[in-house]
C-alpha positions in Angstrom: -6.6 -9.8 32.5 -9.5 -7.4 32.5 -9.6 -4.0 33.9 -11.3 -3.1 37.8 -14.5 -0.9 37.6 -11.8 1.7 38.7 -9.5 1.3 35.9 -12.9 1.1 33.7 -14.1 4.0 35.0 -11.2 6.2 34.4 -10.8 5.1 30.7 -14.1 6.1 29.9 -13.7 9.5 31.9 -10.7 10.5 30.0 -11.7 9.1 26.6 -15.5 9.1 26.3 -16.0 6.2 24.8 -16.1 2.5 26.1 -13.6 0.0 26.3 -16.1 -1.9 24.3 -16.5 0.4 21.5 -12.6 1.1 21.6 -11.5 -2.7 21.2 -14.5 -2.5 18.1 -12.5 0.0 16.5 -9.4 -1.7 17.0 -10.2 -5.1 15.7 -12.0 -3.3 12.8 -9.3 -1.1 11.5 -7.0 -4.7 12.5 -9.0 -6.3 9.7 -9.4 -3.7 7.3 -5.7 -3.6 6.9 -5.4 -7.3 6.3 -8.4 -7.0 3.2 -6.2 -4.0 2.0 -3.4 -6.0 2.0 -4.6 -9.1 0.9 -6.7 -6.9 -2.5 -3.1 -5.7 -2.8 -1.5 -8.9 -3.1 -4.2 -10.3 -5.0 -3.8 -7.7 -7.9 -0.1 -7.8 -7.8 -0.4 -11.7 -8.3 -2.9 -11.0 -10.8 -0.8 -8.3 -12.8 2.5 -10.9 -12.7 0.3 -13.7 -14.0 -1.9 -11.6 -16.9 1.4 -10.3 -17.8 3.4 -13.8 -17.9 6.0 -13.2 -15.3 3.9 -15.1 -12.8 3.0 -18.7 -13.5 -0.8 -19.7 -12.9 0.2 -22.1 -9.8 2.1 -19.4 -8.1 -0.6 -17.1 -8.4 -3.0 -19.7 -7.2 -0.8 -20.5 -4.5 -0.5 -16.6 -3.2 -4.4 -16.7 -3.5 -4.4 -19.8 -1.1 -1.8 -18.1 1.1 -3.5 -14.8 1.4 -6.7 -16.8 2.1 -5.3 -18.9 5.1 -3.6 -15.8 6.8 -6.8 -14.3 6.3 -8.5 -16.7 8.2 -6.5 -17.5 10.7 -6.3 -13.8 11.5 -10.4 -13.6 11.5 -10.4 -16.6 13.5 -8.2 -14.9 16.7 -9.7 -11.7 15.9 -13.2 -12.4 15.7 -13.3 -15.5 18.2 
């Protein structure tokens, strides 16, 4: 559903920005979470692995995990 010129109007009145540039923040800070999270998951798998508490096909398997979600997130983000 997208917003009347009215409705568009008033948004950019009372923020001073465009809807455009606010759902470009949005998605961006969206994403930047997910790469944080995904670095963070990464090392983690990496510290249990280099340390011998992880074995080297769950690590691979969290890397493949963290990959999917990340593209499937990119996909109905960016799409």
């Amino acid at each position: 559903m997208s917003m009347t010129d009215a409705q568009t109007a008033a948004f950019q009145n009372a923020s001073g920005f465009s809807t455009q540039s606010s759902s470009t923040l949005w998605i961006s800070m969206v994403l930047v979470l997910a790469l944080l999270w995904c670095a963070w998951v990464m090392w983690t798998a990496y510290r249990g692995w280099a340390t011998g508490n992880v074995r080297f096909g769950a690590f691979g398997g969290s890397a493949a995990r963290v990959l999917l979600t990340l593209l499937i997130l990119m996909f109905f983000t960016l799409a």
